[in-house]
C-alpha positions in Angstrom: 23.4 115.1 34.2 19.8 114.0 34.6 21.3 110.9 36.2 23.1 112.8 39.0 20.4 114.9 39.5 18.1 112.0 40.5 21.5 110.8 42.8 21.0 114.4 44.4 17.5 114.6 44.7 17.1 110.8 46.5 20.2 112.0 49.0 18.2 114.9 49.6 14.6 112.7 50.6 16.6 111.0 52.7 17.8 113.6 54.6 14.3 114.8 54.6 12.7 111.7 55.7 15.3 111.3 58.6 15.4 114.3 60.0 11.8 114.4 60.2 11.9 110.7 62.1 14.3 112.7 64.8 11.8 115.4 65.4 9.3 113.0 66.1 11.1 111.0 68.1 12.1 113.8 69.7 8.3 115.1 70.6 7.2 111.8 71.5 10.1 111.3 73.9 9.3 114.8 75.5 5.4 114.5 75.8 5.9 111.5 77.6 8.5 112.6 79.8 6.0 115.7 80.6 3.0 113.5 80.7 4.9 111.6 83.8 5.8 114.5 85.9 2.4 115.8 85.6 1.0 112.3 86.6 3.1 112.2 89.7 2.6 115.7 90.8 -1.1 114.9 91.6 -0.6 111.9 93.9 -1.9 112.0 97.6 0.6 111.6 100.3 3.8 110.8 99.8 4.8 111.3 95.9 5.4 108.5 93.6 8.8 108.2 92.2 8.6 108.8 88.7 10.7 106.0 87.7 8.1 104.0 88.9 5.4 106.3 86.6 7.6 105.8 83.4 8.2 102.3 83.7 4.7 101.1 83.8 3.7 99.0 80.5 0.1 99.9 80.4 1.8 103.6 79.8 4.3 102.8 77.4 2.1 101.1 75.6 0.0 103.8 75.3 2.9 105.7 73.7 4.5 103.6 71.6 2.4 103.9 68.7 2.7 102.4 64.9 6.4 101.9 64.6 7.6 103.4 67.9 9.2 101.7 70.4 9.6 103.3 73.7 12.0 101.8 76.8 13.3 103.4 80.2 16.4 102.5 82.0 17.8 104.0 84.9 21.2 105.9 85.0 23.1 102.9 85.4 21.6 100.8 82.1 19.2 98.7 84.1 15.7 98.5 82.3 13.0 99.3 84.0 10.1 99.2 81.4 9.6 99.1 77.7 6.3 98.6 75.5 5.0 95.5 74.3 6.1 95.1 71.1 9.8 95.4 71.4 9.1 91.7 73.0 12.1 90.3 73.6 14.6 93.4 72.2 16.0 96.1 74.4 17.9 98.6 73.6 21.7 99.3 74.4 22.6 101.3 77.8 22.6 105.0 76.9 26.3 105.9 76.1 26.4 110.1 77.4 28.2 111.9 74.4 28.7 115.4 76.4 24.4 115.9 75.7 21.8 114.7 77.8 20.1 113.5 74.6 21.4 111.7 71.2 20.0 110.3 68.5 21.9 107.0 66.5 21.5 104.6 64.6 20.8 100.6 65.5 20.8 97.0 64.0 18.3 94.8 65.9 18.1 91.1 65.9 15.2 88.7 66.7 12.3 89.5 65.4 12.2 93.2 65.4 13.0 95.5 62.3 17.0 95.3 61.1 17.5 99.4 61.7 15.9 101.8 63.9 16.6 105.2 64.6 16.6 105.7 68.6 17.0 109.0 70.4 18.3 108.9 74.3 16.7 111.2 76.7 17.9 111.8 80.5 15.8 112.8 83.0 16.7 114.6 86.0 15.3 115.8 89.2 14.6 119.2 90.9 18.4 119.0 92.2 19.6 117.9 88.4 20.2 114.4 89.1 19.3 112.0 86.4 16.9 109.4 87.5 16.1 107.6 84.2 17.1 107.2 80.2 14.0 107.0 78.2 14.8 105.4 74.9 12.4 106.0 71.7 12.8 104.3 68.3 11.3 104.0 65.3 11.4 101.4 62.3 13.3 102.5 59.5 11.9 100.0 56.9 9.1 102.9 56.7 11.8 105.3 55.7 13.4 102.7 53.3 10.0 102.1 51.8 9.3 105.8 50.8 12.8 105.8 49.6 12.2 102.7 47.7 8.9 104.1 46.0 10.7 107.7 45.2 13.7 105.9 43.7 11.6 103.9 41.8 9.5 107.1 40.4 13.0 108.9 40.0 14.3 106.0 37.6 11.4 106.0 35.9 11.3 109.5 35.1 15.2 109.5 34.4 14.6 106.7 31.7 11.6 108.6 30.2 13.9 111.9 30.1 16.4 110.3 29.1 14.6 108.4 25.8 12.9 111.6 25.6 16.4 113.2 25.1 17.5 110.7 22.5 14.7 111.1 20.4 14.7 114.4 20.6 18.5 115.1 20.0 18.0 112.6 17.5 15.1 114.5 15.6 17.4 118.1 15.9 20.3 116.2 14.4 18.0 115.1 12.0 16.7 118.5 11.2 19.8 119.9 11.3 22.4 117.4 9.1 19.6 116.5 6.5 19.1 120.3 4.7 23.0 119.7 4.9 23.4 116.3 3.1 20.4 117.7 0.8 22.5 120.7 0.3 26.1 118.7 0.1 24.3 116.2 -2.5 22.9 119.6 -4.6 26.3 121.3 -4.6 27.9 118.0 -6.1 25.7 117.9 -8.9 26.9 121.5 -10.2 30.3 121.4 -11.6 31.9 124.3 -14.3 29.7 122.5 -17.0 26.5 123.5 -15.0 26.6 126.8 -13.1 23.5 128.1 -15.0 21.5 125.6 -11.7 20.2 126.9 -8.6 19.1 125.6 -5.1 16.1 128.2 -4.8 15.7 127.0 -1.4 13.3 129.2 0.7 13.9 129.1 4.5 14.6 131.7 7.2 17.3 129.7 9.3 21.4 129.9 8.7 20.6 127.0 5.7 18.6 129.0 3.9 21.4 131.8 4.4 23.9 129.5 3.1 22.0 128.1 0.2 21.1 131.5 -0.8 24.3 132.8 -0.6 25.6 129.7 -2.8 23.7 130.8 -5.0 24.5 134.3 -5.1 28.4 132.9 -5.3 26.9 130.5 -8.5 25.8 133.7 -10.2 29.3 135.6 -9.9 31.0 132.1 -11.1 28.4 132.3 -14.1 28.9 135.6 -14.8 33.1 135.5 -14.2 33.1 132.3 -16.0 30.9 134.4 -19.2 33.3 136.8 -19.2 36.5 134.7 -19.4 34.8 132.9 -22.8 34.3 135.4 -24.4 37.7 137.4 -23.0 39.2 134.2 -24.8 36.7 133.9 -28.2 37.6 137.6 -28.5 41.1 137.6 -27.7 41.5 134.7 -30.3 39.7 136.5 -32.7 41.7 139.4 -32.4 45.0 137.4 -32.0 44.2 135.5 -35.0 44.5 138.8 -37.6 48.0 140.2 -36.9 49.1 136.3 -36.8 47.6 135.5 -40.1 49.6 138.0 -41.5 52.7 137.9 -40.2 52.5 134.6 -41.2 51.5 135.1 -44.8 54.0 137.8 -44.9 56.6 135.0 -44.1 55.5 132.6 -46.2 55.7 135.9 -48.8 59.3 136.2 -48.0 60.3 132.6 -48.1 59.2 132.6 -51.7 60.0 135.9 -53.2 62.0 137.7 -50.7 65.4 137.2 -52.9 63.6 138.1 -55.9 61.8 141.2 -55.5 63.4 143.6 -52.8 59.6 145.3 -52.7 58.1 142.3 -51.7 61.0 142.0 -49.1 60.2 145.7 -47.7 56.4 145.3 -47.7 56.6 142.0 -45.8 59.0 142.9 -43.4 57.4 146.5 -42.6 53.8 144.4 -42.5 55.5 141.9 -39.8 56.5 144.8 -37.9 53.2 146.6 -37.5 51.6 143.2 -36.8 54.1 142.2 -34.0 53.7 146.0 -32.8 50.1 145.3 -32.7 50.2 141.9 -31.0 52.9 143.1 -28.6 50.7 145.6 -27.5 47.7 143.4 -27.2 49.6 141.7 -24.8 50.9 144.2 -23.0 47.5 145.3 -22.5 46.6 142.1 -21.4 49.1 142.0 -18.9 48.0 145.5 -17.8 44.4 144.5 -17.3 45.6 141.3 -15.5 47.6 143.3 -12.9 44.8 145.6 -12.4 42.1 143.4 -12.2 44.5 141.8 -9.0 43.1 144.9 -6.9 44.6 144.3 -3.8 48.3 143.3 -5.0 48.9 147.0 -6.2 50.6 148.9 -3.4 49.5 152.1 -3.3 50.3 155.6 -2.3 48.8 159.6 -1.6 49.2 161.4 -5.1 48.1 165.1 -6.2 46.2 164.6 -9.3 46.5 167.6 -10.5 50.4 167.2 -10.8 49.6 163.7 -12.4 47.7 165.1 -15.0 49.9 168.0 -16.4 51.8 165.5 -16.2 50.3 163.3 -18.8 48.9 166.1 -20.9 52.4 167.2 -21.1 54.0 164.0 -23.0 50.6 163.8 -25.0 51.5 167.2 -26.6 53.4 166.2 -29.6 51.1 163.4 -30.5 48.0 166.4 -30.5 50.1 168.7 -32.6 50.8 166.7 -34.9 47.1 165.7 -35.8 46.6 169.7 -35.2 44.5 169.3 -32.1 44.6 171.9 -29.0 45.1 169.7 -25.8 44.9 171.7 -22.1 44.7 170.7 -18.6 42.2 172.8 -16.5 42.1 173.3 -12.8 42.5 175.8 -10.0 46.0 177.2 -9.9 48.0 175.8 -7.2 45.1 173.1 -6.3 46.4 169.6 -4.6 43.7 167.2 -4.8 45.2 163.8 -3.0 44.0 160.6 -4.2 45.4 157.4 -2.8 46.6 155.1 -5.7 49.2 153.7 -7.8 51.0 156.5 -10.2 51.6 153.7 -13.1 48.1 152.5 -13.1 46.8 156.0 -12.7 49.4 157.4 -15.2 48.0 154.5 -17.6 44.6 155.6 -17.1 45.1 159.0 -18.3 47.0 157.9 -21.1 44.8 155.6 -22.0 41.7 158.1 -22.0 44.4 160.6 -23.6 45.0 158.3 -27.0 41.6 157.1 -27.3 40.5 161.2 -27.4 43.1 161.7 -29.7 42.8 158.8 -31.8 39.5 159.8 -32.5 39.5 163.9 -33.0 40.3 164.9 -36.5 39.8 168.7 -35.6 39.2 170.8 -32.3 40.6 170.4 -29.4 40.9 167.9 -26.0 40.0 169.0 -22.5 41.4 167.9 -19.4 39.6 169.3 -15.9 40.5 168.3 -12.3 38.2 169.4 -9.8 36.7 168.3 -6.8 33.1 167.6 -6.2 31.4 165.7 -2.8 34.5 164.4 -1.3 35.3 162.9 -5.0 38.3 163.8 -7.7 36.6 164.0 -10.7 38.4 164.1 -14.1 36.8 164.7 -17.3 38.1 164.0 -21.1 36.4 165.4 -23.3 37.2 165.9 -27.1 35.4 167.3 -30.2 35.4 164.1 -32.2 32.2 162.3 -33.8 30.5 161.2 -30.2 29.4 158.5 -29.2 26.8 156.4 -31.3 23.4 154.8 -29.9 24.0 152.1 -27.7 27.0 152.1 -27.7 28.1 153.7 -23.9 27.5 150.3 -21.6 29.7 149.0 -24.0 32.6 150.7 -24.5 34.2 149.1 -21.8 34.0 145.8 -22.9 37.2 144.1 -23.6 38.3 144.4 -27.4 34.7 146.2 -28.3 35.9 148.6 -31.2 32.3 150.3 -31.6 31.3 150.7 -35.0 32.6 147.9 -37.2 32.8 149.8 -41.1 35.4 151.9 -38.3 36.9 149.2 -36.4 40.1 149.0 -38.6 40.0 152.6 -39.1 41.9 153.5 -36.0 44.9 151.4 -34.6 44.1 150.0 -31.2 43.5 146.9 -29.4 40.4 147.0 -27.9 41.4 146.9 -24.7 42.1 150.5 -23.7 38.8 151.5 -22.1 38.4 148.1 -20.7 42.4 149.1 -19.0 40.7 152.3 -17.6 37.8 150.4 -15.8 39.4 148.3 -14.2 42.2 150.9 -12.9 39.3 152.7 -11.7 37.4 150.2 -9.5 40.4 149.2 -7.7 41.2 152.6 -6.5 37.5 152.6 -5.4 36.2 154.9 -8.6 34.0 154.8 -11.4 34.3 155.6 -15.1 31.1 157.1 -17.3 31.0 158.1 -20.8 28.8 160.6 -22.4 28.0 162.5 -25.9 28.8 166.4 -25.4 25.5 168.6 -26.7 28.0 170.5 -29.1 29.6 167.5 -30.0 32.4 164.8 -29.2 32.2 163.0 -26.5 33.4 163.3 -22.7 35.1 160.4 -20.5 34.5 161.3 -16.9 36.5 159.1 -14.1 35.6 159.8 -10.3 37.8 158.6 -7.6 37.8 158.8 -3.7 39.9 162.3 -2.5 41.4 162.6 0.6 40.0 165.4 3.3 40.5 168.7 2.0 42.5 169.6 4.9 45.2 167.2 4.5 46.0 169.6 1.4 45.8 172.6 3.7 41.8 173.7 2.1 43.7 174.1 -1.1 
């Protein structure tokens, strides 16, 4: 580009440079031409020709000036006068081109200059006949010089640009690749054995972003990565128990089992509680695995209120027969739509459902539905022994069993609550736990409603 712009701008000089040499040409030819009529309108008696006024040396010499060259002919080519220094070159017979004036180009010979630029002017009388041709040129090594010295300060300005450029470009691709290399060499140094590292970098251009945001990413790798260890130390732990005794209690039976038909009952009834257990340690696994997928789980507009009964219905049998009262609670003929999955919804409310139960010996469990802020709030609550100290921010922790004098007390897995937080963040909601002031303790799960009137204001 720079290149071509120094083509354009010496093409435009030139121009310059030339059509200034025809304007002067141009003057000179017509102040002479005037200069000669008014010289032979002042002569006493009979009037000079004027041929004979233009063709005089003494007056063309006076004219041609510098690097103009002046010559007249008559009509018919035949030179009558030129200056001085056009010694022994004349200049070609005026050629009419439908103008009384021209101006062309000329290569010269001898010792005059190898191009000139040479404008043609006819002359004519009172009656418009012509009576000469005066011829002006003018060197145009002059031209050729200037155009010599501006080509030369063009190319030296173009190379300077131009290494200007290349240093420059260089030092931006400098600036710009190195932070990447430096960041490129950084990021290969931290592999899954080192995530606790950090760039720290401190800038305020689209690096800086990136690094910062790398590390952002590093601490949600760190954290995930904290969680899966000890999701797999305390899955093995838990694993390990019902496997140690179904496998004792089939070691039992491969000894005694013909021998003693008690030992035979006890083992076998012990190997079916433990593969109960494990199967539904894995099933709650699997559970937490598809919920934890989020976006996987189609999902669909559901009244919550009709979900609920639902699920307080089938829980019925398993509250009367530990004596408890279990109700839903809402507005009659409410429709509060939530847009979910019914399983993983359903198994939510289950899930809240036997971990109320499990742990009320006597009172009652509550189930409300309303509708608060633009949010479908449900809240368990039951009359058990609450919540102890502590405890809340972890109770949704996979296979955290609170107290551990209890932890055996009550059949579970574990992983129940940690099932119900996850449900509830990918359907957008949140899950809080809390100790009731007269006692027990009250699981409250909010999730995203639809516009009231999509349910008709209901």
């Amino acid at each position: 580009m720079i290149a071509l712009g120094a083509v354009a701008i010496d093409f435009a000089l030139k121009q310059v440079l030339i059509d200034q040499t025809k304007l002067a040409l141009a003057q000179t030819a017509e102040d002479f031409k005037n200069n000669a009529v008014e010289a032979t309108s002042f002569a006493f008696g009979d009037a000079a020709p004027i041929a004979l006024v233009l063709s005089n040396r003494a007056t063309l010499d006076h004219w041609a000036a510098g690097h103009q060259y002046i010559q007249i002919d008559t009509p018919r080519g035949q030179i009558l006068g030129k200056s001085s220094n056009l010694g022994g070159f004349a200049f070609p017979p005026f050629q009419p081109h439908g103008s009384d004036r021209s101006v062309e180009e000329i290569r010269t010979g001898g010792d005059r200059p190898a191009a000139m630029l040479v404008l043609d002017r006819v002359l004519f009388d009172a009656e418009q006949r012509p009576i000469a041709v005066i011829h002006v040129g003018e060197r145009l090594d002059i031209v050729d010089q200037l155009l010599g010295r501006a080509r030369n300060i063009l190319i030296g300005i173009t190379i300077v640009a131009m290494i200007a450029i290349v240093i420059a470009s260089y030092w931006i691709a400098r600036s710009a690749i190195d932070p990447i290399e430096r960041l490129t060499s950084a990021v290969a140094e931290i592999g899954s054995e080192r995530l606790d590292r950090r760039l720290h970098w401190h800038r305020d251009d689209e690096v800086g972003r990136l690094a910062d945001a790398f590390d952002a990413m590093l601490d949600r790798l760190q954290s995930a990565f904290a969680r899966e260890r000890q999701f797999i130390s305390d899955a093995s732990h838990e694993l390990r128990t019902p496997l140690t005794v179904i496998n004792a209690n089939a070691q039992m039976l491969q000894r005694w089992g013909d021998r003693d038909p008690e030992i035979t009952r006890a083992s076998l009834q012990a190997i079916s509680e433990e593969s109960g257990r494990l199967a539904g340690m894995v099933s709650g696994m699997l559970t937490l695995a598809k919920a934890e997928a989020g976006d996987a789980i189609p999902k669909e507009p559901l009244v919550l209120e009709r979900l609920v009964d639902d699920v307080v219905a089938h829980a019925h049998d398993r509250a009367a027969a530990k004596g408890l009262e279990l109700a839903a609670h809402h507005p009659e003929n409410a429709s509060t739509i939530v847009v979910g999955d019914a399983g993983l919804l359903r198994q939510l409310l289950n899930n809240l459902l036997d971990n109320a139960l499990k742990f009320t010996e006597h009172g009652a469990v509550d189930v409300t539905v309303r509708r608060e802020n633009g949010r479908a709030l449900v809240d368990v609550a039951d009359t058990g022994p609450g919540i102890g100290e502590g405890s809340p921010d972890r109770l949704f922790d996979r296979f955290f069993r609170g107290d551990p004098s209890h932890a055996r007390a009550v059949e579970g897995t574990g992983l129940g609550l940690a099932i119900v937080r996850s449900i509830a963040r990918i359907h957008g909601g949140t899950v809080q736990a809390g100790t009731r002031p007269e006692g027990g303790s009250v699981f409250r799960v909010a999730l995203p409603a639809e516009p009231e009137s999509l349910t008709g204001g209901q």
